[in-house]
N, C-alpha and C positions, 0 to 999 in steps of 0.2 A: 706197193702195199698201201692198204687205206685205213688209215689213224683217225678214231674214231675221239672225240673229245670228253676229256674225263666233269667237263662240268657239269652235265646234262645229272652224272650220276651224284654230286656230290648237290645239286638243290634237290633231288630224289630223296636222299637223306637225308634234309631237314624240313622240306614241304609234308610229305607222307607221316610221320610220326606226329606232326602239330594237327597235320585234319584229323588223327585217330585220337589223338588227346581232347580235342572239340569236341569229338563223336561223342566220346566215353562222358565227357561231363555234361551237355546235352541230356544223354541218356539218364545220367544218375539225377539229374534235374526231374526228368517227367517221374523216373520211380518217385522218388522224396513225396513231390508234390500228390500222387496217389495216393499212396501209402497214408498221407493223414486227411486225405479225405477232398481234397481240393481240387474242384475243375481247371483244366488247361485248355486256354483256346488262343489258338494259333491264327490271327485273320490278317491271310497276307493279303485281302482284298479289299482294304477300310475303303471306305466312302470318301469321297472331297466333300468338298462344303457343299450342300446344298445350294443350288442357284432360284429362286424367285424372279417373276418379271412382275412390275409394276406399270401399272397403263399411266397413259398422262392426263388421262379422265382422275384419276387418280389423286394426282401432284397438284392441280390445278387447285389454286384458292382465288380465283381473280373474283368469284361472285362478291366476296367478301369486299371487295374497294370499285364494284365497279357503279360507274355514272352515268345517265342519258338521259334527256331531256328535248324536247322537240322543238321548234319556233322557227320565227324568221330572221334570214342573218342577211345583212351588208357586207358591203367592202370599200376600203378607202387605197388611193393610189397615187399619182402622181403630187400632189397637193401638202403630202405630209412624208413622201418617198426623202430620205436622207436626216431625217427630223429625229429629234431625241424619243425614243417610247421610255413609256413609263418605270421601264426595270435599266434606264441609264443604255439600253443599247440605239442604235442608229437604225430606224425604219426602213426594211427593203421590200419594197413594193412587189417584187418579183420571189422572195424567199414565200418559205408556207410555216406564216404564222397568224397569230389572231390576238384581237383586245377580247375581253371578257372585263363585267364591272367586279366579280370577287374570287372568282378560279386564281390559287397560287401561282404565278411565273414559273416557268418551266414545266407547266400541266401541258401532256399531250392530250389531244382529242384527235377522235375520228370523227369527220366530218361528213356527211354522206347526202346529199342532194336527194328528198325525195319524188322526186319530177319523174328524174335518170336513173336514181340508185348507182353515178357514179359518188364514188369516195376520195376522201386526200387526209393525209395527217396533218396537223396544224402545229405550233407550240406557242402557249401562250405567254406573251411578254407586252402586254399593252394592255390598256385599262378601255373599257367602253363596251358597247356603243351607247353613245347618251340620249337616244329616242326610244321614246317609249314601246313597248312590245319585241323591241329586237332581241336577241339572247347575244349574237357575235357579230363581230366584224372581223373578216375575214381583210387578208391582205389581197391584190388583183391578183398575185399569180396563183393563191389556194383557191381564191376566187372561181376562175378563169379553168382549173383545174376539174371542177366536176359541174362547170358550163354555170355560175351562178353569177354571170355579173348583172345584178339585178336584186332583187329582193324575194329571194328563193326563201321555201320553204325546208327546214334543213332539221334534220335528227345528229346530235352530238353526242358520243360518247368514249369515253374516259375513264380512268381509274385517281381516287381522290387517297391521298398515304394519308397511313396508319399502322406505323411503328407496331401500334399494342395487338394489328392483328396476324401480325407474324408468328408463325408457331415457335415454342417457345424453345421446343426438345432436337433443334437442329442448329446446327451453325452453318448451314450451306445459305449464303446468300441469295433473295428471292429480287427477280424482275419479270415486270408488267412487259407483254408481250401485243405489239398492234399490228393489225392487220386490216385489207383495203377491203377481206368480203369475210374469211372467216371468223369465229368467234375470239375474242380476245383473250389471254391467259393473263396468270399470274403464276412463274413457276420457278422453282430451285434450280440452279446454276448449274447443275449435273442435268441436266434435262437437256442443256442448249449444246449445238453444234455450230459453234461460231466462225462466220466464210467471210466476214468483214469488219471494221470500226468507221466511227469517225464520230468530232468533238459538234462538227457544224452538221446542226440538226437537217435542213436544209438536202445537203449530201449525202444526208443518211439515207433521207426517205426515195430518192436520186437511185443509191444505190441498191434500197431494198427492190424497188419496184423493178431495174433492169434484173438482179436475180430472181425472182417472183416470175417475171416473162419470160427470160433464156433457160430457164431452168426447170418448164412446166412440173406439178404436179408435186414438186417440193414443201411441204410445209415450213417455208419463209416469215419471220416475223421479225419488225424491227424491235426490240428490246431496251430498257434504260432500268436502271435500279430503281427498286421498291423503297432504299432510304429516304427518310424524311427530307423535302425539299428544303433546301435554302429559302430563307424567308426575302431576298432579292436575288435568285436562282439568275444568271446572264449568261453570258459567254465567259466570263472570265471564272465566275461558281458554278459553272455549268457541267454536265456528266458527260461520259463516252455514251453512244447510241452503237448496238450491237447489229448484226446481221445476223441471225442464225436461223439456221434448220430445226427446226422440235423431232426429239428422238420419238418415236412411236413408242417405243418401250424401253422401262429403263431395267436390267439385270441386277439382284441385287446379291450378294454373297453372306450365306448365313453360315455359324457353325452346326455342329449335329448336336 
């Protein structure tokens, strides 16, 4: 004999009478609401948020700080290699840095040879060159870097901070973006894809340039914050330098 179980029937009797109670008040809901004159609209298919794309033509404010200037630069090397610069750190002859007579410490510049139109980033921590007509002294190895051990002819450019031209209506932190050929940014912190750090500038630009090459066709750029510099900027007051990828487009989420 096959005993069939009585629970099946006893949630039958109490599942079935609460959907008919639902139904019925349901029901007496849309009469009500008719009856004195009132639309009902039922939308089980509401919209999400809106999404927007934002280009990075966009985000970009870097016009606003940027710097360039032309002239002829030097380089100095073994003679001062190990020797105190001006901002208290120890001259490396081989690192890629540069004297300038009134650019803050810790100013990067792009350096670019216009002979070759090869390029190197620099950061300045040394005070000079004291003949006349020069604009920079280059250290041998930036030197050495885009073939100028000599008295090349050389275009520098940079971004000079300014706090006050930060816009005002974000809290997203803004950093200066360099690079060896494309144009320079200035962009909010949601924009970057960061693949690397490091504190020694040096390493940075090290590591920009080997992903830059193994990784064609990436938009790559080294990175350092847009806050106001240290007014003796060193290795010890000194920033993180970023690696990152620039998003093509940023997604932005709005309400309706």
């Amino acid at each position: 004999m096959i005993e069939f179980s009585s629970k099946p029937k006893k949630i039958a009797r109490i599942v079935i009478p609460a959907i008919i109670a639902l139904t019925i008040a349901f029901l007496h809901f849309i009469d009500s609401a008719t009856a004195a004159g009132d639309s009902v609209i039922i939308d089980f298919d509401k919209p999400a948020k809106q999404q927007t794309t934002v280009s990075i033509d966009d985000l970009d404010i870097g016009a606003k700080f940027y710097y360039e200037i032309t002239g002829t630069a030097s380089y100095y090397a073994h003679r001062f290699h190990r020797r105190l610069t001006a901002n208290g750190e120890r001259f490396n002859m081989y690192a890629f840095s540069a004297a300038h007579k009134k650019l803050p410490f810790g100013t990067v510049l792009r350096v670019t040879n216009l002979k070759n139109d090869r390029s190197v980033l620099v950061r300045i921590n040394d005070r000079g060159p004291y003949i006349r007509k020069r604009i920079l002294d280059l250290s041998y190895g930036a030197a050495k870097e885009i073939g100028g051990l000599g008295l090349p002819k050389v275009k520098i450019e940079g971004f000079l901070h300014n706090e006050d031209l930060i816009p005002e209506d974000t809290d997203e932190k803004y950093y200066f973006g360099y690079s060896f050929s494309k144009d320079m940014v200035c962009l909010p912190e949601s924009s970057m894809e960061i693949a690397d750090s490091s504190r020694n500038f040096t390493r940075a630009v090290k590591l920009y340039k080997k992903l830059s090459v193994n990784d064609f066709g990436k938009d790559y750029y080294l990175f350092i914050s847009a806050e106001k510099r240290h007014r003796r900027e060193s290795r010890k007051t000194g920033y993180l330098y970023f690696i990152a990828k620039v998003k093509q487009d940023i997604a932005l989420n709005s309400g309706i």
